[in-house]
N, C-alpha and C positions, 0 to 999 in steps of 0.2 A: 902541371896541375897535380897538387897531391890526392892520391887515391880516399876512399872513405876509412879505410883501413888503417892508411896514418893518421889520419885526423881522428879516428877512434882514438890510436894509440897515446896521440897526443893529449887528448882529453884525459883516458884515464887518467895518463901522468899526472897531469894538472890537477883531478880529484885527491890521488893517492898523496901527491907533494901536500895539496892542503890539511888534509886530515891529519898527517904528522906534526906541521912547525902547530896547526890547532892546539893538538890533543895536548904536546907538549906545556903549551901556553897552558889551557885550562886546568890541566893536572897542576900545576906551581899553581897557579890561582885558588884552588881550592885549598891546599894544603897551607900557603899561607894564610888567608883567609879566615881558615879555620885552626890555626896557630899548629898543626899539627909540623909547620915546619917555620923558622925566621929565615930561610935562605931567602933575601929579597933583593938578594943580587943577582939570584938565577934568574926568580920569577922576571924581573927589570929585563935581562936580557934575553930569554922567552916572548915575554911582551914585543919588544921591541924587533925580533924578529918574526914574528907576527906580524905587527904593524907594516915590515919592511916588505912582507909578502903581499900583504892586502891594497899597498899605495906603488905598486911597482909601475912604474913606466914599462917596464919591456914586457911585464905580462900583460899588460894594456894591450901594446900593442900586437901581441901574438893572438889575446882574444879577438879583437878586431881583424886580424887577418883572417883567420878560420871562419866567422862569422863571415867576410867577404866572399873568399872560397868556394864554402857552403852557398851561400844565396847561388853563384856560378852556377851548379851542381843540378841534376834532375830529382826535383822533390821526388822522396819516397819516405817508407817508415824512420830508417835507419837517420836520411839524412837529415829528415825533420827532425829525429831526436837529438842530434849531433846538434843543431843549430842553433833547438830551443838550449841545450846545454853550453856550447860556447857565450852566448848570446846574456843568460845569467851571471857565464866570465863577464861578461863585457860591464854588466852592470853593476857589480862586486867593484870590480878596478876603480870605474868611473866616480863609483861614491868615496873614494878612500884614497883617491891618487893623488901622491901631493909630488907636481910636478917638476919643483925646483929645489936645488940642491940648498940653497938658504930654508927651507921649508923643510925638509930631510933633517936639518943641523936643528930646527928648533922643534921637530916631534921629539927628535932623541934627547935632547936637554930637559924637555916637557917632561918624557916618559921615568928622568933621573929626578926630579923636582915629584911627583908623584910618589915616587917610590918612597923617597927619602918621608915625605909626609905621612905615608900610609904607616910608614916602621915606626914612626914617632908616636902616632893615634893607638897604636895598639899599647904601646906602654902609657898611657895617659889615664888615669885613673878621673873618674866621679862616682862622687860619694852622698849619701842620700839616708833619712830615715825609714825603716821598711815600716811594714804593719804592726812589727812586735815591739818598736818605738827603741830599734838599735838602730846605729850606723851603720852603715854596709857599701861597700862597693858594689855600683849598680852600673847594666847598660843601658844603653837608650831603650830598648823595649820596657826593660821593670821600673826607668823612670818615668815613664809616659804612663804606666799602669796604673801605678803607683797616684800618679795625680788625676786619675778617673777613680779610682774604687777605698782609696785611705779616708778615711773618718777625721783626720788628725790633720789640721790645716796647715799650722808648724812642721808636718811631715812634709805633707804635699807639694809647701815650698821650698823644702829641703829640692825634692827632686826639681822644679825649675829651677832655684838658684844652680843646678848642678849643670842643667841644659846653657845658660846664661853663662857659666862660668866656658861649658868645651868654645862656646861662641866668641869668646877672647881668645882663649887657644889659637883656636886656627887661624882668628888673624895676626895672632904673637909668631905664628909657627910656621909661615912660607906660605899661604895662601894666596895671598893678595902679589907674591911672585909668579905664581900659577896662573894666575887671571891676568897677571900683564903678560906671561909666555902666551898664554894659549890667544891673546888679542893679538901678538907679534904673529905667532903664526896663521892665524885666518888673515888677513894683511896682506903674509908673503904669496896666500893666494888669490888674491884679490878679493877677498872679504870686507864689508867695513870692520867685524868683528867677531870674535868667537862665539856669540849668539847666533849673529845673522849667519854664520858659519854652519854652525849645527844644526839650526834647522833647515835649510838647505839641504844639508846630508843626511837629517834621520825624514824630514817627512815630507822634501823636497815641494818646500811651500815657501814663498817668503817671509819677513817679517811682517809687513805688513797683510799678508792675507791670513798667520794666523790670529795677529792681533783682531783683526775684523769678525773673529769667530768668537775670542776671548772677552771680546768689547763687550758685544752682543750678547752674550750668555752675563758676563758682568751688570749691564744695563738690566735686562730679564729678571733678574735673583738681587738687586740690588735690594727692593723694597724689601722682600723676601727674609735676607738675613738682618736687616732694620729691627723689623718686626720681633725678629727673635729671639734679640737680642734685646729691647726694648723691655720685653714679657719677660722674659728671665732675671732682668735689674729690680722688676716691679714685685715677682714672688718672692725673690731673696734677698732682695737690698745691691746695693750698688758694689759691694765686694766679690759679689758672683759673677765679674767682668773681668776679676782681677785675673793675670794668665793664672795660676795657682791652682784657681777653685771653679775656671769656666768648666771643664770636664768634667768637673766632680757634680757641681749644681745640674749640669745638664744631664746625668745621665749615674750616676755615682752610685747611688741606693740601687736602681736599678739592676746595676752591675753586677752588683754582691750577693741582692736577690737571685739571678741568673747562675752563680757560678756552678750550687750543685748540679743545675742542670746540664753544665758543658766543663765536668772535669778534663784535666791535662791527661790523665791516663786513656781516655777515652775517644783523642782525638783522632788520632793514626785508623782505629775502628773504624767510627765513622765515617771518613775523609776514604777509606776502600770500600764500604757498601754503597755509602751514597753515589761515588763515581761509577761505581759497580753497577749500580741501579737506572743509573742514567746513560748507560751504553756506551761508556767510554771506556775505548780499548788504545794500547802501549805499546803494540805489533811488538812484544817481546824487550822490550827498551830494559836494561841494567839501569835502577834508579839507586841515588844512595842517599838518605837524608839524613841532617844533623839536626837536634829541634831544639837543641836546651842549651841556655847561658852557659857559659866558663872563661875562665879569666882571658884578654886575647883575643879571642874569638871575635870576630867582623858582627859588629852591633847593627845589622841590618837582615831582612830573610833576602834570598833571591834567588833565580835558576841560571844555570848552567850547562850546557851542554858539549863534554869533553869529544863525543864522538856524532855529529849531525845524522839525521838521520838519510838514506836515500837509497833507489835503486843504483848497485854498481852491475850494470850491467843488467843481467836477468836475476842476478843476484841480491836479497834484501840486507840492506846493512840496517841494525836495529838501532834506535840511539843509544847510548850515553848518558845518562844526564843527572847532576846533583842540584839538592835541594837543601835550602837549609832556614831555620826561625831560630831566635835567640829568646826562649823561653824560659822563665823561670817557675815547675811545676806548685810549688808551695804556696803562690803568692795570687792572690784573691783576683782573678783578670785574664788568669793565664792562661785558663783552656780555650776561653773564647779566642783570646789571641791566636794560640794555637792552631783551631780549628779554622780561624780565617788563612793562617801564613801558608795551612795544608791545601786550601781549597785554591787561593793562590799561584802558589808557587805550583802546586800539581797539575791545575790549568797551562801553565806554563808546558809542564814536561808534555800534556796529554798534544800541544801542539806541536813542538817541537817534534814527538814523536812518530807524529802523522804526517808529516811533510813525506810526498810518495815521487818525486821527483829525480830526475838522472842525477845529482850532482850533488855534494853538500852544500854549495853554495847556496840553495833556496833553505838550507834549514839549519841558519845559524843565526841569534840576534843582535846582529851587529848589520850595518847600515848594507845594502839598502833594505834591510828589514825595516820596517818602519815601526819605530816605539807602539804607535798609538794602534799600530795592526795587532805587536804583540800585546798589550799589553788586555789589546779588546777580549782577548782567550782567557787570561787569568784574572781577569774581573767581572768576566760575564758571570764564570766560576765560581767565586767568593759573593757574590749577587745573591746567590741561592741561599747563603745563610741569613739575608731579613727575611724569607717568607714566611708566612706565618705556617702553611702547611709543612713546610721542612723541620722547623722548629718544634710543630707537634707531632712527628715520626721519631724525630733523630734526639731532641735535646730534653733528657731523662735524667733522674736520679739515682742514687746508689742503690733506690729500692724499686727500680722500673717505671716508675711514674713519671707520667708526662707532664712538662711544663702547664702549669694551668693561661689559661685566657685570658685570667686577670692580668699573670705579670706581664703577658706579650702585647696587651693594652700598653700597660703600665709602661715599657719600653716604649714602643710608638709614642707615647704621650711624650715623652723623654728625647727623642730622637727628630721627629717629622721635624719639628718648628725649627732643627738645627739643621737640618739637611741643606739648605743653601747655603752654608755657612760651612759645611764640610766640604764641597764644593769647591768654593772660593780657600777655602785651607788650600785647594793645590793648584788655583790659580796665580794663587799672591806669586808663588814662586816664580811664575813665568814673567810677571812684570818687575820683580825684583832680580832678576838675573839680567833681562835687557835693561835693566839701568844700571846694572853694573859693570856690564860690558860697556855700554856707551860714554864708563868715568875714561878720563884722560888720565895717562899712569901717575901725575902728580895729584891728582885727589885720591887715588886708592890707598889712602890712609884707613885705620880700626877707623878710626872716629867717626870719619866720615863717612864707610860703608853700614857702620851699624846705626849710625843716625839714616842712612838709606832704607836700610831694612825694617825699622822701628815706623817710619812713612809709608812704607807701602802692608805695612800691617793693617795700620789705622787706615788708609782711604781702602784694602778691600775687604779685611775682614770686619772693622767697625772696633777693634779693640787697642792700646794702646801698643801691648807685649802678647806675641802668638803665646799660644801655651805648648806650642813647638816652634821656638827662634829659628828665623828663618837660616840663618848660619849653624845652626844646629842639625840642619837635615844631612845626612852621609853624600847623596847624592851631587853636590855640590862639590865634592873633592875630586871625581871618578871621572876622569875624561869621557868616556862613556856616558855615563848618566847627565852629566853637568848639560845644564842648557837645555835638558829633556823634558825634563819633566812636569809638561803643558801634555806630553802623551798621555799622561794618566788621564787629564779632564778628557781629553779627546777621544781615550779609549772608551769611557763610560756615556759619554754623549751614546758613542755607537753601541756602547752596552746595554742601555736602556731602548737602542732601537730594538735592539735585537732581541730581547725579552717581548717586546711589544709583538714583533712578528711572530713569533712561537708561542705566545700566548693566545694570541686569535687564530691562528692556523692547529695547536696542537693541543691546546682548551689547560694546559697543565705542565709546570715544570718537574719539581720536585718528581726523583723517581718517573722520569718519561724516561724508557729508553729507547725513544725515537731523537732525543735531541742532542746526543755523542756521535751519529752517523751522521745528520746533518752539519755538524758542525765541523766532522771532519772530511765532509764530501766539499761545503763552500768557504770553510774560512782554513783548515787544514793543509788540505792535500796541495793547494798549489804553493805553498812556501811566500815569499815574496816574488814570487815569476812574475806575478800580476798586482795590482796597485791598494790598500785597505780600501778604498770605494768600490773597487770592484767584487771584493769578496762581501761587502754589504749589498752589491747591487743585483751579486749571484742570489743571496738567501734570501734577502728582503724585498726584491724586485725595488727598491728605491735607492738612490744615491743617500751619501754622509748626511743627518737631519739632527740638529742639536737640540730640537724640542721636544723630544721624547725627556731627557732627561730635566730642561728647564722645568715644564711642566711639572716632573715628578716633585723637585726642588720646593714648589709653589701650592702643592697642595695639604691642607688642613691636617691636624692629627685626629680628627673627624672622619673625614676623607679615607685618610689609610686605612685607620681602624676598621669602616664598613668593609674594605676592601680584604683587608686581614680574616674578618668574621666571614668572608662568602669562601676564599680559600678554604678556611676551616671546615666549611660544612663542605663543601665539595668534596675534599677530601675523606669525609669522613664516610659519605657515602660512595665512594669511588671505591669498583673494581681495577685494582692494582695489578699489572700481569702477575701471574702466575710463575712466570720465571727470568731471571734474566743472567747473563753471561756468568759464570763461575769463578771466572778471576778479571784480576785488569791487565791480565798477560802482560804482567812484566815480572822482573825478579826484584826485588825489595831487598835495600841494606840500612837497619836502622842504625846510624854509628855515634858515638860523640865522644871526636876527635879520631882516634887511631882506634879506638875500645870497639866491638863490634858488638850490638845490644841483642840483634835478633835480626833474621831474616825470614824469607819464606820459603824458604827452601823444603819446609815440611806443611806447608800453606798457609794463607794470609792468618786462620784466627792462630795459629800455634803460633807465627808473628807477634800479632797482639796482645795476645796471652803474655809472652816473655818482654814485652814491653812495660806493658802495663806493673808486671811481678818486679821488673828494672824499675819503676818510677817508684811504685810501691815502699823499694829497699832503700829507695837513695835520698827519697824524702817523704817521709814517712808521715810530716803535716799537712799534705797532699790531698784534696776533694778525692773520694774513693770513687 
């Protein structure tokens, strides 16, 4: 029987082996990524030894040994922590192990089939009319903005026809090989398919038990997005359906109105007080963010994290971790953009960086992390920006002035009656992906899949063409993402639980900072050790409940409004504490690409300062 002392030893190894082929991995990830580098034969083979790490049979089976061992052994501190951290092993292996050598040979052809796609996408240009009524190569952020906030409808459908056009792309350009790999390989391990695959392994539910959730909340909001889509044809005519001009009719003016108040320059600020304010702390985490468009650059925001965060030993290892939005500051849209991608993706980092656990294994997002657990962090996060008290603290003009009441009416009015309908924007994806999994590889032809996706627009959003094609979304390429992305609805079901319990227990969000230690005492600190219902059932004393959010979905822009107007007053007579945390302890790297814009090294505002004097130089048509 081996002593506690090699099974210590063993374990570090096993922390220290992962941290390396990781970091390796995530370092090529970011750099190509963010085009700072085209080696995409390294990152392919990084990846891949990664992968080979995480799906190993033999370290299965050494974690299951130790975990045996261990139970053998007379509980005490040491050996308990020994056990809980094999034990992590054990459930890292189990989600990712692919246990036959025919399953080995089609991750690796998968991971070459990816690659090759990813190198192609980044040379692929769309082209679009901007505000100033040029052509411009555009990403998927400035095209999507572009058809929320442009006056010029000829422009607007410049930017779908451009989304419409990547959507032949990637069936021109090896996707639909991707989807019959990744169906071979769920198969070789007894999958029906690479749907019922993934979610298995991100939120180890069935198919049919998440359908039973999606139905359900489907059913609930159906009338819902009817309705608001009905009202919207009747104000504007029957063209305001069209994809083109649903974003712009619903919400457009609005937008434009808003922008002085949430310039690009001013995003970074905000995004460190407000977190600042709300008691969330980084235990010292290295962050690095990119925020702004350039040619190459991965047309998507997301986090990352090169180094997990955990105890080694008695020792604190702090995270790692990059952030990145693909903003363009000039363009009427972009601060708000911004300011969501900061709140987002920084949610992300504040969780990753909280995980307080023996092992990186609980603080990495990949399976058995569960999507819908992370994603609960960085959406609770970006939550904060509809309330109407945040919006009259934080969202200010170039001369101090707070947003007035009118516009944040005038929003709501704009917004509520679409809320189901936003919703369902990230349901469709879940029913369009199980039906594309479920084609036999002789129908996954273009034609056929995009006449698939043009069906499940019309029966769940009520329109004929998304104003984001469903083939258009990034997510859909990324073995990682693909098949996931029902976590987002799921995240926010428990997003709006969760606001619900904090609002009746803590009477206010905006600026509490009671609600960054709460969240990193129950949704935090345990990683995935423990299950996403149990970290709602830590804080909220109730199990997963999807009618916090249905309901939100369902009620009036009456409704919100009064709700918006008691915020307001509350806040306005609220004693605010008197002080809170000094920094978000961690160290800031604002970069874009290899360029280093500013850090904090001389502290956060002298950061934002040189940000801000960056955005000012580089584009000078810029909201001040």
């Amino acid at each position: 029987m081996p002593t506690l002392d090699q099974l210590r030893r063993e374990f570090d190894a096993l922390n220290h082996d992962y941290l390396a082929v990781h970091k390796a991995k995530e370092d090529l990830f970011w750099d190509t990524y963010m085009a700072v580098s085209d080696d995409d034969a390294a990152f392919a083979r990084a990846e891949a030894a990664f992968k080979d790490f995480i799906s190993s049979p033999e370290k299965l089976a050494e974690a299951k040994d130790a975990v045996a061992k261990l139970r053998a052994l007379p509980a005490g501190a040491e050996r308990d922590a020994l056990l809980h951290g094999f034990a992590g092993w054990q459930a890292l292996f189990e989600s990712n192990i692919i246990e036959n050598d025919e399953a080995r040979a089609l991750m690796s052809g998968l991971i070459a089939l990816e690659s090759q796609l990813f190198a192609k996408r980044r040379d692929y240009k769309m082209r679009h009319i901007n505000e100033r009524g040029e052509r411009e190569t555009a990403s998927l952020s400035i095209l999507s903005t572009n058809m929320a906030a442009n006056p010029n409808e000829a422009a607007r459908k410049s930017s779908h026809d451009a989304l419409l056009g990547l959507e032949r792309w990637v069936l021109d350009n090896g996707f639909l090989d991707i989807v019959k790999q990744r169906n071979r390989f769920a198969r070789s391990l007894g999958h029906a398919d690479y749907f019922a695959y993934k979610v298995k392994k991100n939120e180890a539910m069935t198919v049919a038990q998440l359908f039973a959730i999606l139905d359900d909340f489907e059913a609930r909001t159906r009338d819902a997005n009817v309705r608001a889509l009905d009202e919207l044809k009747a104000r504007h005519g029957a063209d305001a359906l069209l994809p083109h001009n649903l974003r712009f009719y619903a919400s457009g003016d609005v937008t434009r109105q808003m922008d002085p108040y949430l310039p690009f320059a001013k995003a970074v600020e905000r995004w460190v007080s407000s977190f600042r304010r709300l008691g969330i702390q980084y235990r010292g985490a290295t962050m690095q963010l990119d925020l702004v468009e350039r040619e190459g650059k991965y047309q998507n925001g997301f986090c990352h994290g090169p180094i997990p965060s955990f105890f080694d030993g008695d020792a604190w290892v702090a995270g790692q971790i990059n952030f990145t939005a693909d903003a363009k500051p000039d363009q009427v849209g972009s601060g708000a953009r911004a300011i969501n991608t900061l709140f987002h993706e920084g949610g992300h980092a504040a969780h990753f960086a909280n995980v307080t656990q023996n092992s990186p294994c609980f603080s990495q997002e990949f399976a058995p992390t569960s999507m819908a657990y992370a994603e609960t962090q960085s959406m609770f996060c970006d939550s904060l920006l509809d309330d109407a008290d945040w919006l009259k603290r934080y969202a200010r003009n170039a001369a101090g002035e707070a947003i007035p009441d009118a516009l944040i009416r005038a929003r709501i009015e704009a917004t509520q009656p679409l809320a189901a309908y936003a919703e369902r924007s990230i349901a469709v994806v879940a029913y369009f992906e199980r039906a594309l999994y479920a084609l036999a590889d002789d129908e996954l032809t273009p034609g056929r899949v995009l006449e698939l996706a043009r069906a499940c627009e019309q029966r769940i959003l009520g329109v004929a063409v998304s104003p984001r094609p469903l083939l258009a979304i990034p997510h859909l390429l990324n073995q990682e993402s693909a098949a996931a992305y029902h976590g987002y609805l799921l995240a926010n079901m428990a997003v709006y639980q969760t606001r619900a319990y904090l609002k009746k227990t803590l009477g206010y969000l905006t600026d509490n900072p009671a609600v960054g230690p709460l969240l990193a005492e129950h949704y935090w600190r345990p990683g995935n050790s423990v299950s996403h219902n149990d970290t709602l059932q830590s804080l909220t004393g109730e199990p997963f409940n999807a009618r916090y959010l249905a309901d939100a979905c369902k009620r009036s822009a009456d409704e919100a409004w009064a709700e918006a107007q008691r915020q307001i007053a509350e806040a306005a007579a609220r004693d605010y504490p008197a002080s809170y945390p000094d920094t978000l302890d961690a160290r800031i790297r604002l970069v874009h690409g290899a360029e280093l814009i500013a850090d904090n090294a001389d502290g956060d505002a002298a950061m934002c300062r040189r940000f801000e004097a960056w955005v000012a130089a580089r584009y000078p048509d810029s909201a001040a």
